[in-house]
C-alpha positions, -999 to +999 in steps of 0.1 A: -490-840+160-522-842+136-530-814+149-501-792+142-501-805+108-538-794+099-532-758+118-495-759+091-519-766+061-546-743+071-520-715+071-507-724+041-538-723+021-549-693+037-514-676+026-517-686-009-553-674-010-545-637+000-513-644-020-535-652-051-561-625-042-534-596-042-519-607-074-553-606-090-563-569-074-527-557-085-530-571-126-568-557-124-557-521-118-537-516-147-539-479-151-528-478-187-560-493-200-543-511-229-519-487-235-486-508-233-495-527-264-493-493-281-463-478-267-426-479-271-430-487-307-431-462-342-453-477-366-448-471-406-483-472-423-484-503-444-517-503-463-552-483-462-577-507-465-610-488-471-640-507-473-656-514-508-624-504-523-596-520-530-563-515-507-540-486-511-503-495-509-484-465-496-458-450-521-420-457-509-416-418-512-439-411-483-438-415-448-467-420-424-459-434-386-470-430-351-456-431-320-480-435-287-465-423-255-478-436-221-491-400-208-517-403-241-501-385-267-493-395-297-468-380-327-461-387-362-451-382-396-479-375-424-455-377-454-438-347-450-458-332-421-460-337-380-491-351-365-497-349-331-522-355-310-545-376-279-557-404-277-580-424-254-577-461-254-591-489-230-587-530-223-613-537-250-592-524-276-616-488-282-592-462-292-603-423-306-578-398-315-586-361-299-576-327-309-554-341-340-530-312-350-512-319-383-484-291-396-495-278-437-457-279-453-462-283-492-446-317-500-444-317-537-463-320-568-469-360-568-502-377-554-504-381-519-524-405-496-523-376-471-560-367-471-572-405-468-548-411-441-557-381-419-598-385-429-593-426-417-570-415-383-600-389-378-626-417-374-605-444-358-628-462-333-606-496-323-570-510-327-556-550-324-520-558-330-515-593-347-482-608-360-464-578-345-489-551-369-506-527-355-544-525-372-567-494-367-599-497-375-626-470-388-662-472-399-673-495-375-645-520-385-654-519-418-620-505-430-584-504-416-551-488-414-526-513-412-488-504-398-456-521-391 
């Protein structure tokens, strides 16, 4: 009977290991690169946070979100104007913005953070969400765009 009991136990530990060894294969080839923290959320522009310079609040008049989709687009709303665009992101939290597109409709005579926002989304090398924010850094981290 010792017998059959160490053959039992063998098996088990041998199921668990290829049990174990599939799960880890399976959560390492995670195709969207970081992507699902991004996705299935529109984030509202908070703050610009520009280095050496003191943070921009954005007016309650304008409007500046983004929306990531799964097949690497994004789309948005740059006060009165669409953004859209691709983006490239990986596990380590990189992410560039490619062939931004923005529409040109006049949106009034007051000041606008347009320009700032488009010239920071432009250079945008790495994201992190914390406390449910989305933060995307520019000039090598120096300064940030933070949304809600």
């Amino acid at each position: 009977m010792k017998g059959i009991a160490q053959v039992k136990t063998k098996c088990i530990v041998k199921r668990a290991m290829i049990y174990f060894s599939i799960l880890v294969f399976i959560s390492s080839c995670d195709q969207n690169n970081g992507v699902t923290k991004l996705t299935g959320h529109e984030w509202v522009l908070k703050s610009i946070e520009p280095k050496d310079e003191d943070k921009v609040q954005v007016n309650k008049d304008e409007v500046y979100t983004l929306e990531f989709f799964e097949d690497y687009t994004i789309t948005g709303q740059v006060n009165c104007n669409i953004l859209s665009a691709y983006y490239e992101s990986d596990k380590k939290e990189n992410l560039k913005f490619k062939m931004l597109t923005v529409t040109e409709k006049y949106c009034g005579d007051y000041y606008s953070h347009e320009t700032l926002y488009l010239s920071a989304i432009n250079i945008t090398d790495s994201f992190q969400i914390v406390s449910n924010e989305l933060v995307l850094f520019y000039e090598d981290g120096k300064s940030k765009l933070v949304f809600k």
